[in-house]
C-alpha positions as CSV (number, residue, x, y, z in Angstrom):
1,X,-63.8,-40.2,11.1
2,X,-62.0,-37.5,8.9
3,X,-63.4,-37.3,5.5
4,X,-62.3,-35.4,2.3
5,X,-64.9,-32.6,3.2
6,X,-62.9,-32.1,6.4
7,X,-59.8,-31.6,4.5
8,X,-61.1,-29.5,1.8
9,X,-62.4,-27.2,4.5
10,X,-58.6,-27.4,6.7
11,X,-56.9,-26.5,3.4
12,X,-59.4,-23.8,2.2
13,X,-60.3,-25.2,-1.2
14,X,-63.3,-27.3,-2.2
15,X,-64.1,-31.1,-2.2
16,X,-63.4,-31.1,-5.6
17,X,-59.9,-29.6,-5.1
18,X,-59.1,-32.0,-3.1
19,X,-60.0,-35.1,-5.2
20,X,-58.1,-33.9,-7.9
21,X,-54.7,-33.6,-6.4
22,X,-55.5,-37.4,-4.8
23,X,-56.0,-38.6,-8.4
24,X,-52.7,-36.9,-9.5
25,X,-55.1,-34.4,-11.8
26,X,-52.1,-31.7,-13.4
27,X,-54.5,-29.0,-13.2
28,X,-54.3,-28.4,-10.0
29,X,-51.9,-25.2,-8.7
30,X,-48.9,-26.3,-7.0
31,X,-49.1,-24.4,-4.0
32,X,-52.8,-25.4,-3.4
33,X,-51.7,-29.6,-4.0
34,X,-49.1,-28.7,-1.0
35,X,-51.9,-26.9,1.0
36,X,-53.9,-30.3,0.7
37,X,-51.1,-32.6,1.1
38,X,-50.5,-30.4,4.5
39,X,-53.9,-30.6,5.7
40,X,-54.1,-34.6,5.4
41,X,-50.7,-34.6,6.8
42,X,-51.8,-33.0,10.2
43,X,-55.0,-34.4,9.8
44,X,-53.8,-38.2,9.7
45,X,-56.5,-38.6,6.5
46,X,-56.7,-41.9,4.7
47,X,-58.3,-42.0,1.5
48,X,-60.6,-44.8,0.4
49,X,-58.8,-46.7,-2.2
50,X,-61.1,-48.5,-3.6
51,X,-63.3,-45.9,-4.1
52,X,-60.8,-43.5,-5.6
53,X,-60.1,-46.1,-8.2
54,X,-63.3,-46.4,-9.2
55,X,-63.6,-43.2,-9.6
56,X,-60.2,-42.3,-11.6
57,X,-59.8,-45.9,-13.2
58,X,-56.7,-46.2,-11.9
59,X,-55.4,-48.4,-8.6
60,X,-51.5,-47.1,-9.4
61,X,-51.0,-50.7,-8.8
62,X,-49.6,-53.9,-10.9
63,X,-50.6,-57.5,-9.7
64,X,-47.5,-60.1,-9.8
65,X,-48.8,-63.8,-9.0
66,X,-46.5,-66.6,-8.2
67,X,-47.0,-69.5,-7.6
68,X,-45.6,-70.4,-3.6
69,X,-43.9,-73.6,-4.6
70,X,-41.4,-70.9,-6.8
71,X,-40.7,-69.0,-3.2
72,X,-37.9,-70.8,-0.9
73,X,-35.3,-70.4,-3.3
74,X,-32.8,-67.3,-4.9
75,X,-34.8,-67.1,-8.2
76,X,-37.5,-66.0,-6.9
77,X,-35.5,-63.7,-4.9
78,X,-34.3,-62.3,-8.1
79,X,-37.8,-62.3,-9.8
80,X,-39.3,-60.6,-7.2
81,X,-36.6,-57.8,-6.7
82,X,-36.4,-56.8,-9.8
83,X,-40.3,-57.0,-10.7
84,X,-40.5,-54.4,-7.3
85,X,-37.8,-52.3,-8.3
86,X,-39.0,-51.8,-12.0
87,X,-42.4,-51.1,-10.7
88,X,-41.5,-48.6,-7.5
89,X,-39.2,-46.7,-10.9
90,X,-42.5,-46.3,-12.8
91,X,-44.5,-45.1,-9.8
92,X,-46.8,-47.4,-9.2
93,X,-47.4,-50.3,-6.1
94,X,-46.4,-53.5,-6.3
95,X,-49.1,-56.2,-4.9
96,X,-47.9,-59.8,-4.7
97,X,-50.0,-62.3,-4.7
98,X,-49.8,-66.4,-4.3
99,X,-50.8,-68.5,-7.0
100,X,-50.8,-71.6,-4.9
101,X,-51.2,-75.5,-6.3
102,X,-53.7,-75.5,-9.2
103,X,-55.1,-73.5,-12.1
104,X,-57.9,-72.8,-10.4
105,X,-56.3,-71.3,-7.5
106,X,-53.7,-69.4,-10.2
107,X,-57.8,-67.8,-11.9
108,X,-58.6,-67.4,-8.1
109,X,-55.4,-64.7,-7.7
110,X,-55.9,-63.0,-11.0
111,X,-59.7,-62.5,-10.1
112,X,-58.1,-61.4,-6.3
113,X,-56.0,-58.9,-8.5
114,X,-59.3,-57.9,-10.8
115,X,-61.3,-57.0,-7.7
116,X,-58.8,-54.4,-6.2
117,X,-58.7,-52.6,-9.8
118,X,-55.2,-53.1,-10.5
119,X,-54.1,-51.8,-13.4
120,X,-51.9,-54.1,-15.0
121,X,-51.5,-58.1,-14.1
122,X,-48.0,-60.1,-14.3
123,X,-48.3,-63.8,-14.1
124,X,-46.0,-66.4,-13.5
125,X,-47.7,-69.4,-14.3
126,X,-47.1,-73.1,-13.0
127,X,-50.5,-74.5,-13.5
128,X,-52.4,-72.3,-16.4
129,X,-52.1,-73.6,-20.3
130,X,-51.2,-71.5,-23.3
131,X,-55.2,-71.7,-24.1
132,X,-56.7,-70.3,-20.5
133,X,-53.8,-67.4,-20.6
134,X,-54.9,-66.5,-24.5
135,X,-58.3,-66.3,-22.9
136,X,-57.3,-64.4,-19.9
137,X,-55.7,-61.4,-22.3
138,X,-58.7,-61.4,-24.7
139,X,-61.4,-61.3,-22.2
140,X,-59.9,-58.2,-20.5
141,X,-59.1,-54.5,-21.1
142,X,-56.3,-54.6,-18.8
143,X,-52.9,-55.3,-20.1
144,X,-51.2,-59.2,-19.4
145,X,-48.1,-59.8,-19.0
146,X,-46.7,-63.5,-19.0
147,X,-43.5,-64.0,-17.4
148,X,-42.1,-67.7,-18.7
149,X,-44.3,-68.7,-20.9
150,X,-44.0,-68.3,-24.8
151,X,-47.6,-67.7,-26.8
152,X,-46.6,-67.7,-30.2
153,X,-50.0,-65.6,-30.7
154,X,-49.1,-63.0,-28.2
155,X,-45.4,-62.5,-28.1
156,X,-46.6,-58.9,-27.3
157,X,-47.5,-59.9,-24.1
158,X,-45.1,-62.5,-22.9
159,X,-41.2,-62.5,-21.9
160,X,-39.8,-65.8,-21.9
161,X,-36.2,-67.1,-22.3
162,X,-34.8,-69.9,-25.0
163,X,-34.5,-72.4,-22.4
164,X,-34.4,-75.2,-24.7
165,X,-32.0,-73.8,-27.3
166,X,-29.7,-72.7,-24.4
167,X,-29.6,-76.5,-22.8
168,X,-28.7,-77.9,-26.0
169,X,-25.9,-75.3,-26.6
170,X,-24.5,-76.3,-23.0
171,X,-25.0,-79.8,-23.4
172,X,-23.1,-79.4,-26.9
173,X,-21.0,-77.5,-25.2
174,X,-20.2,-80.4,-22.9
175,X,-19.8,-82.9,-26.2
176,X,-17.3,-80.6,-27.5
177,X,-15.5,-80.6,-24.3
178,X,-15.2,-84.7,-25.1
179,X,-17.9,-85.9,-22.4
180,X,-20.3,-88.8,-24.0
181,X,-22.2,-90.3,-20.7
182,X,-24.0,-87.0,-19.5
183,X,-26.3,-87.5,-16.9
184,X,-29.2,-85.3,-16.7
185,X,-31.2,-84.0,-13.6
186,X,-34.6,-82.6,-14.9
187,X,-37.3,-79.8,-13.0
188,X,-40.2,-80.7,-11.2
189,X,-42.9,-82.7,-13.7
190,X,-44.9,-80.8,-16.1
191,X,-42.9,-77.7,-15.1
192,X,-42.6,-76.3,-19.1
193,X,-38.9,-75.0,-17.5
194,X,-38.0,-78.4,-17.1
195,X,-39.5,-79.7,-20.0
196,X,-37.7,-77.6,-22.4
197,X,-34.3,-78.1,-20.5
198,X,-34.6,-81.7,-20.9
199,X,-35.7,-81.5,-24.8
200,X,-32.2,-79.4,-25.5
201,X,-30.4,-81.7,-23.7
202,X,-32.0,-84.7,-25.9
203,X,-31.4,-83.0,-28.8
204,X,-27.4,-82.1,-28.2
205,X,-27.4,-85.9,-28.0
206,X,-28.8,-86.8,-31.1
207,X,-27.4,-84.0,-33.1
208,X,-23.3,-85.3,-31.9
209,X,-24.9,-89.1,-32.5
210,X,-24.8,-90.4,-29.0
211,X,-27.6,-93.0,-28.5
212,X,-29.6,-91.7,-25.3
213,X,-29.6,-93.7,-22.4
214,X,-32.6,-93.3,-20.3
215,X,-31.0,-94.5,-17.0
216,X,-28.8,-91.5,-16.8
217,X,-32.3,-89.1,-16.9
218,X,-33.6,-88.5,-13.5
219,X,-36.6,-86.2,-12.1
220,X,-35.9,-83.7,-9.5
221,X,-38.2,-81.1,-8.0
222,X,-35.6,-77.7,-8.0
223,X,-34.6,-77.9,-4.6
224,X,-31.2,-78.6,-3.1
225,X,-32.8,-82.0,-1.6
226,X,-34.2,-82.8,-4.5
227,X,-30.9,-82.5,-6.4
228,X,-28.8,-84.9,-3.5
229,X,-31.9,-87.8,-3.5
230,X,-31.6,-87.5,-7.4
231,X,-27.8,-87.5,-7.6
232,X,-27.8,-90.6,-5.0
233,X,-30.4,-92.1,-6.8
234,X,-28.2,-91.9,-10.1
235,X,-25.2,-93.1,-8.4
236,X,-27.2,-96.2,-7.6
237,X,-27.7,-97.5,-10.9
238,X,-24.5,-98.0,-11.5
239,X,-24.3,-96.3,-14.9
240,X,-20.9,-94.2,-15.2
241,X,-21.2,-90.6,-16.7
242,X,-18.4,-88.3,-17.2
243,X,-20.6,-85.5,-16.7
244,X,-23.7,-84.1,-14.7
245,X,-26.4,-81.4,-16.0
246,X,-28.6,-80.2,-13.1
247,X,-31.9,-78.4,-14.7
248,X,-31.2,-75.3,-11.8
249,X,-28.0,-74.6,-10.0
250,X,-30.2,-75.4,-6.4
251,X,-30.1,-79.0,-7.4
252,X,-26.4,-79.1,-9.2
253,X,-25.2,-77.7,-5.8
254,X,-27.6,-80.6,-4.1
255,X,-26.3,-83.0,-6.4
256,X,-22.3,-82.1,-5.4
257,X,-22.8,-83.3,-2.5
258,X,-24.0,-86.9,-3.8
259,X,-21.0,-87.0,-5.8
260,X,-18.4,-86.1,-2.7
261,X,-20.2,-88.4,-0.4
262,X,-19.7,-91.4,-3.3
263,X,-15.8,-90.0,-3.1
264,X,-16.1,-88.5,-6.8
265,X,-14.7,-85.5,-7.0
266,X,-15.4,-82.5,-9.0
267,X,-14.5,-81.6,-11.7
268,X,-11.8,-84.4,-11.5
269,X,-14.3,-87.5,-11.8
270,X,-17.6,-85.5,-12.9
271,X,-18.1,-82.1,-14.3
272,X,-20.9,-80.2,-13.0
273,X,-23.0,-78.3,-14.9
274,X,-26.3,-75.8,-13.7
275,X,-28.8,-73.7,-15.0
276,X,-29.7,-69.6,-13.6
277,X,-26.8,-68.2,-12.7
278,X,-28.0,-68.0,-8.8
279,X,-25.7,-65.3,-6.8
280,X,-23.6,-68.3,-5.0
281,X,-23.0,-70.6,-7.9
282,X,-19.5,-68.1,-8.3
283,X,-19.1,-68.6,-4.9
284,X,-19.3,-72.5,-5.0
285,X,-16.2,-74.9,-4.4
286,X,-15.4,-75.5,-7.6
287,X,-17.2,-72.3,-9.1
288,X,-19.9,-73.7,-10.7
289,X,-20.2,-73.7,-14.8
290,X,-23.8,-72.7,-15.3
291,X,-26.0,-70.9,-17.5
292,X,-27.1,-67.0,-17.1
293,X,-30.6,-66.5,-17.2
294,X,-31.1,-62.5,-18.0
295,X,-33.9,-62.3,-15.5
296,X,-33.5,-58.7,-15.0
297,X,-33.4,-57.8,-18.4
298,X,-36.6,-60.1,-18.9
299,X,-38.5,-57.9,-15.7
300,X,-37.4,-54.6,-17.7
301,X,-39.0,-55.9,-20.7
302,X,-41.9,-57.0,-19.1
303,X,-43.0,-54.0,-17.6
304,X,-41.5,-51.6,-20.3
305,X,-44.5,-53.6,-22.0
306,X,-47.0,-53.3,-19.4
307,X,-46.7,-49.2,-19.2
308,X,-46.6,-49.1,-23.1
309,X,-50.2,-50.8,-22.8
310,X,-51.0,-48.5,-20.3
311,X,-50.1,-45.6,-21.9
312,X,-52.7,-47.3,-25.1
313,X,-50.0,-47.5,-27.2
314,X,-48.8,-50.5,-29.3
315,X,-46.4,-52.7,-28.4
316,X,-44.2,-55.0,-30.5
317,X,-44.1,-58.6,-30.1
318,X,-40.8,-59.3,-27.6
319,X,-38.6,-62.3,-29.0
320,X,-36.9,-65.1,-26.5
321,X,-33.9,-63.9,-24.4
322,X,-30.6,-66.0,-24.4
323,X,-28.6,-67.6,-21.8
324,X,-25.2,-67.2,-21.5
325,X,-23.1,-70.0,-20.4
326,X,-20.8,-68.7,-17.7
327,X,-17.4,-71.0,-17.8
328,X,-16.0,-71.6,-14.4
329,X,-14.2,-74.5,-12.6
330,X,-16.7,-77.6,-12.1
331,X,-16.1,-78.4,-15.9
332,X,-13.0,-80.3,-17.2
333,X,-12.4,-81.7,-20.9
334,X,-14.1,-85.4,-20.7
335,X,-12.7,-89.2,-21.4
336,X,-13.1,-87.9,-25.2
337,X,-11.5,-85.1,-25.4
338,X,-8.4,-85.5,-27.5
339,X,-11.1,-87.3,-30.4
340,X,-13.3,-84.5,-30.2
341,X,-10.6,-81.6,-29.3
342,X,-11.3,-79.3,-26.0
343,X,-12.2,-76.1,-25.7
344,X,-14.1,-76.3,-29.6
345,X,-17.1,-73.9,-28.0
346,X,-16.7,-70.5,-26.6
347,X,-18.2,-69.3,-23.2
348,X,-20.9,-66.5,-24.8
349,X,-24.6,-66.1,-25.7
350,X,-26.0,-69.5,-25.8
């Protein structure tokens, strides 16, 4: 086995030498780092990680858990090309790991990401509570980053969009357009997502005066199949609506099909509205009317934060990124239209 002695002795320098130019030490003369980097070359030498790490304190790596359920679907996609991209820009490894079905398994992958020395941690929690994450960033020197997940103690070290301003802002947006029975597809349960979504939505009814009806508020679980059993299932009640909010554009393009199978077409007997912005909701028949979620922007932010704690420096606490609601064909004035006059909102920052 080849070991840094072997090297230092190929390149002509000493063990030392060598050491310093793996842990990036500036110190070191430029032709004698390429007279090491040659000699591991042609040698075929691979450094002990773990070791070097604990030597320099520093893994050059940032942790991103997720939990799997968040996988099969164009978010995550999204999430996880940007988080890789932002991190391969500031020179450091990306290590993914799954946050599976539980809190505890979500504490299991941080620890997982504690053990290998990685120098900064992203979570994107599904299980963990605002209390357990506080405790997460105090106990530890390393910097946290919550993806989100608001902690109105530690704004500093979460980036999270305005999830239930921007569904009541749509779902107002829809009032204005003169729809009153808007049916609502939520997220999976206890997903805070879908909880917010859902809360904005209640609140654009109350604040225009329409009395909520519970029958047209259905679960879903985010998926394409969820959105088609939970459009079907709402079609079953028999409880008209002029207009259908789907918590994610997965489930509103689920949810179309429900609606064409029933022979309602769309935007002509229900407009369609989602949530994300995913790459084919332009692409959809109608284009689908759904809000932006700025989830590169949020992935700069969060790592711009992550290297500023790195770097020891102070960061300032990051405030909630807007939607904007991206006006395309699935949405038509409703049955109310000329009382409440169409087109009253602006497309924009919701």
């Amino acid at each position: 086995m080849i070991t840094m002695q072997d090297i230092a002795i190929k390149a002509g320098v000493s063990k030392s030498t060598v050491s310093r130019v793996l842990a990036g030490n500036d110190y070191v003369k430029e032709s004698t780092r390429q007279r090491v980097f040659k000699a591991i070359e042609e040698s075929g030498y691979r450094p002990n990680l773990l070791a070097r790490s604990l030597a320099t304190k520093s893994s050059q790596s940032i942790g991103l858990i997720v939990a799997n359920t968040l996988f099969n679907g164009p978010y995550f996609s999204e999430l996880l090309y940007q988080t890789a991209k932002m991190t391969e820009n500031y020179g450091r490894q990306l290590i993914l790991v799954d946050g599976k079905h539980s809190a505890e398994s979500e504490l299991e992958s941080i620890q997982f990401l504690l053990d290998r020395r990685c120098d900064a941690i992203i979570i994107y929690p599904s299980f963990l509570g605002e209390k357990e994450l506080m405790g997460l960033i105090a106990r530890h020197d390393i910097p946290f980053l919550v993806i989100n997940r608001d902690l109105p103690d530690a704004r500093e070290h979460c980036v999270f969009a305005a999830h239930q301003q921007n569904a009541y802002e749509a779902v107002s947006y829809l009032i204005a357009q003169g729809h009153r029975d808007i049916a609502f597809i939520s997220g999976a349960e206890g997903s805070p997502t879908a909880k917010s979504r859902v809360l904005g939505y209640r609140r654009a009814l109350a604040a225009a005066g329409i009395a909520l009806n519970e029958a047209l508020i259905i679960g879903g679980h985010w998926s394409l199949s969820s959105g088609f059993d939970a459009c079907r299932q709402l079609l079953q009640r028999e409880v008209g609506f002029s207009a259908l909010v789907c918590s994610n554009d997965d489930m509103a393009i689920g949810a179309a099909r429900a609606l064409r199978e029933r022979g309602l077409d769309i935007p002509g007997s229900v407009s369609l509205l989602g949530f994300d912005d995913i790459p084919v909701a332009s692409y959809f028949n109608p284009p689908l009317t759904t809000v932006h979620v700025p989830v590169a922007q949020m992935i700069k932010s969060a790592l711009e934060q992550v290297v500023t704690l790195l770097d020891g420096q102070e960061v300032a606490p990051l405030t909630p990124f807007s939607g904007e609601l991206m006006l395309r064909e699935s949405v038509l004035p409703g049955p109310f239209a000329a009382v409440r006059g169409a087109n009253a909102m602006p497309a924009g920052p919701i």
